[in-house]
C-alpha distance (Angstrom), angle and dihedral (degrees) to the residues before:
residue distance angle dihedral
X1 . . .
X2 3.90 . .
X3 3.67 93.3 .
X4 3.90 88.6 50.3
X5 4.21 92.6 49.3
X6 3.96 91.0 46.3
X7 4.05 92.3 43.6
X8 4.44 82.4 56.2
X9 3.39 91.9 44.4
X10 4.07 90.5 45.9
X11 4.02 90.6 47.9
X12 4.09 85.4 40.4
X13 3.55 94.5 55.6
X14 3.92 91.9 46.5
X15 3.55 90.7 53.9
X16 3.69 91.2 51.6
X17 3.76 87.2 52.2
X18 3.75 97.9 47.6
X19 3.96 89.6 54.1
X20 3.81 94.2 41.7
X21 3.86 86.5 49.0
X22 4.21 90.8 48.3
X23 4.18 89.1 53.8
X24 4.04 92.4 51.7
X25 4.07 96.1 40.6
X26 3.81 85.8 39.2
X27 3.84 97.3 53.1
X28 4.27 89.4 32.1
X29 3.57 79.4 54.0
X30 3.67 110.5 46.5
X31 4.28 99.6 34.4
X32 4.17 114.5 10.8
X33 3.84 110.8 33.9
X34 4.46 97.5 65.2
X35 4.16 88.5 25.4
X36 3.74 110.3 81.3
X37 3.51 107.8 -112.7
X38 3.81 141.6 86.0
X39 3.45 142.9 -123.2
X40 3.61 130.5 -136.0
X41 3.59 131.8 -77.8
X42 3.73 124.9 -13.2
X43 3.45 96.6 -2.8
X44 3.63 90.9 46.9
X45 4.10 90.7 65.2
X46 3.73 84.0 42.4
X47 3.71 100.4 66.9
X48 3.95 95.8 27.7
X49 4.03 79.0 63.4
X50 3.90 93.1 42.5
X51 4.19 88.3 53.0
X52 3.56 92.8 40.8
X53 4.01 94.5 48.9
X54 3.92 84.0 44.6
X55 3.22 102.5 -121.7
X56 3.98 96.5 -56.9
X57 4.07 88.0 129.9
X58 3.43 118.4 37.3
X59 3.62 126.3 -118.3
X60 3.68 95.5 -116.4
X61 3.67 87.4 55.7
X62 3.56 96.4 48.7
X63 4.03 95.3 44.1
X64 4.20 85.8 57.4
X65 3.71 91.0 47.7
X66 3.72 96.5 53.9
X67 3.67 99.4 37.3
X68 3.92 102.8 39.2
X69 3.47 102.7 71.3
X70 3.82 94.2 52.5
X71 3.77 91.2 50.9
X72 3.47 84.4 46.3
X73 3.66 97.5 52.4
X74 4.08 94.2 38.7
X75 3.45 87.7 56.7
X76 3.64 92.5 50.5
X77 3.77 101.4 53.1
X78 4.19 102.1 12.4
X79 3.28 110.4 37.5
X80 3.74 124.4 -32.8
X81 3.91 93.7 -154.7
X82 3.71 88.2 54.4
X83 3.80 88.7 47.0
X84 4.01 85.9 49.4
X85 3.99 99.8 52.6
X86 4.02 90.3 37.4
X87 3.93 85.0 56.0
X88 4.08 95.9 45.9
X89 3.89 79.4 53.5
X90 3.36 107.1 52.4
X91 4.18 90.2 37.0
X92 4.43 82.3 55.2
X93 3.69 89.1 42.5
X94 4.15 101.5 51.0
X95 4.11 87.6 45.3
X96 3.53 98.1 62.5
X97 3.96 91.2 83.6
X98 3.23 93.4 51.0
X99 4.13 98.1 39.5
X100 4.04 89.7 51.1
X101 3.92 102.9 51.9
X102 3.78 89.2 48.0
X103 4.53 87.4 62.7
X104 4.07 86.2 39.0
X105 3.46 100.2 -103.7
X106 3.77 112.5 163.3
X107 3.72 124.9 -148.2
X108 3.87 119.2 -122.0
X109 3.60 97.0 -104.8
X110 3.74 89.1 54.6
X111 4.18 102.2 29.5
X112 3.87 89.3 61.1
X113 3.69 131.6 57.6
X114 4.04 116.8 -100.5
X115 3.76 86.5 -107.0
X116 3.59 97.4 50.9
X117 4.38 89.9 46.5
X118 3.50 109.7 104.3
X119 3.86 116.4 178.6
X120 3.65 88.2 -152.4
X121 3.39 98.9 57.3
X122 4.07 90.2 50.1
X123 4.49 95.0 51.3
X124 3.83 81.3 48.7
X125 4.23 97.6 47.9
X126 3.45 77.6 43.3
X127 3.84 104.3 61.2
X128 3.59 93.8 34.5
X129 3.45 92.9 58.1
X130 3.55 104.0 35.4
X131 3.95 93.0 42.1
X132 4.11 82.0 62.5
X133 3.50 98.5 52.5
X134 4.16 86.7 40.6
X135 4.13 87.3 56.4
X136 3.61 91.9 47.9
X137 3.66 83.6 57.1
X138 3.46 105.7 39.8
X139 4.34 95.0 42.0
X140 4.23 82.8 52.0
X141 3.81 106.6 39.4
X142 3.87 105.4 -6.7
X143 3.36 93.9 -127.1
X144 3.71 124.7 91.9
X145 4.02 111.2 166.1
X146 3.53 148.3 -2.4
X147 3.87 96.7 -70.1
X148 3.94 88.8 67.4
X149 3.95 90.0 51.9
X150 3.45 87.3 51.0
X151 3.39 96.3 51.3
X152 3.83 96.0 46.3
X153 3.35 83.0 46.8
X154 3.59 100.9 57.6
X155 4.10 88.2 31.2
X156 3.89 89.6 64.5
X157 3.92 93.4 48.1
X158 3.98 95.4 44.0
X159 3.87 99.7 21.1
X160 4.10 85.9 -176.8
X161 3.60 93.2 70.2
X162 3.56 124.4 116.2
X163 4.25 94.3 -130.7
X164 4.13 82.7 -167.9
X165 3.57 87.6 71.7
X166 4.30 90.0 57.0
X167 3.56 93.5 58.7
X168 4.02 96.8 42.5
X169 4.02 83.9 52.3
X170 4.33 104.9 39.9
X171 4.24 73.6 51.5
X172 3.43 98.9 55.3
X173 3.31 104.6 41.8
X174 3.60 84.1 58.4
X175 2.98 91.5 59.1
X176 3.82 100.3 38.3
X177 4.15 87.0 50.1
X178 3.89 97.2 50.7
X179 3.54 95.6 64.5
X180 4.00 92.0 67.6
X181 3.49 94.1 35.5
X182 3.34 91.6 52.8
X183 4.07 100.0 55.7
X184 3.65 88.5 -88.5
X185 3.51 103.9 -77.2
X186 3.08 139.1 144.5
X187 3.70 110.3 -126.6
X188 3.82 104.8 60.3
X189 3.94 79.9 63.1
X190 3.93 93.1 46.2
X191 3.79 86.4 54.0
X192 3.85 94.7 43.7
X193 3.85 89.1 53.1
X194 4.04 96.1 52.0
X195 3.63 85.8 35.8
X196 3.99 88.3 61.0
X197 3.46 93.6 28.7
X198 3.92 96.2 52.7
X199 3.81 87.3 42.0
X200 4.22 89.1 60.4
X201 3.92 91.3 50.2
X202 4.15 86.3 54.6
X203 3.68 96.5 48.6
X204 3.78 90.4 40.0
X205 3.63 87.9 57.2
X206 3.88 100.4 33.7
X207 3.93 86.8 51.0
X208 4.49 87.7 50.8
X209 3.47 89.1 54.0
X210 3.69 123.6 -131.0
X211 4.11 92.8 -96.3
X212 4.04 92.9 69.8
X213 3.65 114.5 151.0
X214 3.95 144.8 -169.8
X215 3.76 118.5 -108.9
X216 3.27 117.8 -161.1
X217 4.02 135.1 -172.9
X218 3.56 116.8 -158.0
X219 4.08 121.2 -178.0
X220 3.45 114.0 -154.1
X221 4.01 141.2 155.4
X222 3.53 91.9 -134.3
X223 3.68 110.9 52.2
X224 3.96 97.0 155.8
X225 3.80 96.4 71.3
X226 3.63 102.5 30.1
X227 4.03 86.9 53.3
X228 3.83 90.4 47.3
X229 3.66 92.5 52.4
X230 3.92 94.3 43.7
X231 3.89 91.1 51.5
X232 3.53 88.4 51.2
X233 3.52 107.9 36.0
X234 3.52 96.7 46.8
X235 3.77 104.0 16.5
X236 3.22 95.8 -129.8
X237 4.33 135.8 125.2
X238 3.84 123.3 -92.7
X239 3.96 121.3 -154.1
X240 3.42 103.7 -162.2
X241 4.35 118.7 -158.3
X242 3.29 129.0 -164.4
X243 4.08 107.6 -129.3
X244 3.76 134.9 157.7
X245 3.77 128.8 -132.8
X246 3.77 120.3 -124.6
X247 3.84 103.7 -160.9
X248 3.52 85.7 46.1
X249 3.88 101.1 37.8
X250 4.00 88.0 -144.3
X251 3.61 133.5 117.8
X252 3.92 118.5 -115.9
X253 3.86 144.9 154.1
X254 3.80 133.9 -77.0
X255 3.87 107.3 -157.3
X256 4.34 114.8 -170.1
X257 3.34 113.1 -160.1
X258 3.96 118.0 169.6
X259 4.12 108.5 -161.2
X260 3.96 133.9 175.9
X261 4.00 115.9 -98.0
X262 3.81 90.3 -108.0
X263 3.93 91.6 66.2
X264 3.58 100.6 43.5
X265 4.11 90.6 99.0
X266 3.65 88.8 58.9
X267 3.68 92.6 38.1
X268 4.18 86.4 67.6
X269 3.22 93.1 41.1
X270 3.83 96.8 60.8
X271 3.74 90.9 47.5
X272 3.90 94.6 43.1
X273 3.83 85.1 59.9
X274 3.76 92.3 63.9
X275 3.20 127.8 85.6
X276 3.93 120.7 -120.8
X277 3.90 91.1 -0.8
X278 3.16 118.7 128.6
X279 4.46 132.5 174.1
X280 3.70 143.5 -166.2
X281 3.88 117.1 -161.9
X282 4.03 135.7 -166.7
X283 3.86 135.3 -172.9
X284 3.78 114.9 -100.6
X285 3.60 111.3 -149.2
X286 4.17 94.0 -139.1
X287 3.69 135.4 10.3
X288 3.73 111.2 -153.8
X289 3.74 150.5 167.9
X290 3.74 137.8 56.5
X291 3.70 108.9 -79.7
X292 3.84 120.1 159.1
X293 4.08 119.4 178.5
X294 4.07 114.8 -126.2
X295 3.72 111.9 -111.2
């Protein structure tokens, strides 16, 4: 039975790496790889070296060559199925530009007119896209490229080292680099920049996951009304905790609520119509679980 549940979760998590690999080859593909500028990490130094060797060795190539032997290595002395999944990845990633040309499927710089190109628009198509198929990574394995095998890499041999520090630096050299390889000016590394930058937003997001929430803690001396008009008002649960006030030196109510975004207005409203109630609130990254109230 064990062997069956880890051989679903095995297929499962190839799945998940095929499709992640399909979004970054697909938007590599489509918007960065014939644009003139880079991506981040790995694959950053992978296509500076594909424009700079003029397109004698393809990207897809170059993109295996770079990334295979740290996948090869992580899986080796981290964590070989990591190492395994990482490598299906990269392998579905780097043969996406050579899958698409073969059905006739134009990238943007060549699918639109030179009028209608716009650089812009491609660095931004690009880290949307790419920033998905990064989160669907990152939220299933936490790794998403050859930076992070690097940097476990490195982490295992010197266990002291700050691993942040890799990923600021493979980035900015990227960026640093592209603006020589790229006649010296100055809007391949605009694009790489917003490209990255764009990118981070995604995954920040992806990683959050789409059912974030507002929690809110409200102290109050009347907790039986104010929870009876939150439940129904906004149809949502009240936790209600007994607490006692210092200044005051009197015992009152903590009442957690955790709302959408959209009902936040009426959320302050409700408590602003109370008398000596008062709330703080944060964003929670992801609401989860499968609660339903008694009738």
């Amino acid at each position: 039975m064990k062997k069956s549940l880890d051989l679903k979760k095995l297929l499962a998590d190839i799945l998940v790496a095929i499709i992640a690999g399909f979004v970054v080859g697909t938007a590599y593909y489509f918007f960065q790889n014939s644009n003139g500028f880079a991506p981040g990490g790995v694959g950053g130094l992978a296509t500076i070296c594909h424009h700079l060797l003029s397109d004698k060795v393809s990207w897809s190539v170059l993109m295996l060559a770079f990334n295979l032997p740290i996948f090869v290595l992580l899986g080796a002395f981290i964590n070989k199925k990591l190492g395994l999944i990482l490598i299906i990845y990269m392998v579905v990633q780097s043969s996406m530009p050579k899958l698409y040309p073969l059905i006739g499927a134009d990238p943007y710089s060549l699918a639109n007119n030179a009028e209608d190109f716009n650089i812009v628009f491609a660095c931004i198509a690009t880290g949307v896209i790419s920033g998905f198929g990064f989160s669907i990574m990152l939220k299933r394995f936490g790794a998403s490229g050859g930076t992070y095998g690097i940097s476990a890499l490195i982490k295992k041999a010197k266990p002291e080292m700050n691993i942040a520090y890799i990923s600021f630096i493979m980035d900015a050299s990227v960026v640093f680099i592209a603006f020589f390889v790229y006649g010296m000016r100055v809007t391949p590394v605009i694009c790489t920049l917003l490209n990255l930058f764009i990118a981070n937003i995604i995954v920040d997001n992806g990683l959050s996951g789409i059912k974030s929430g507002y929690k809110f803690e409200i102290i109050t001396s009347h907790p039986e009304e104010l929870s009876e008009e939150l439940m129904k008002r906004l149809k949502h649960g009240v936790t209600r905790i007994e607490v006692h006030g210092m200044y005051s030196d009197s015992d009152k109510y903590m009442l957690v609520c955790i709302i959408n975004k959209r009902q936040i207005g009426e959320m302050m409203k409700i408590i602003k119509s109370h008398e000596g109630t008062f709330a703080s609130f944060q964003k929670v990254n992801e609401v989860f679980g499968n609660f339903k109230r008694k009738v």
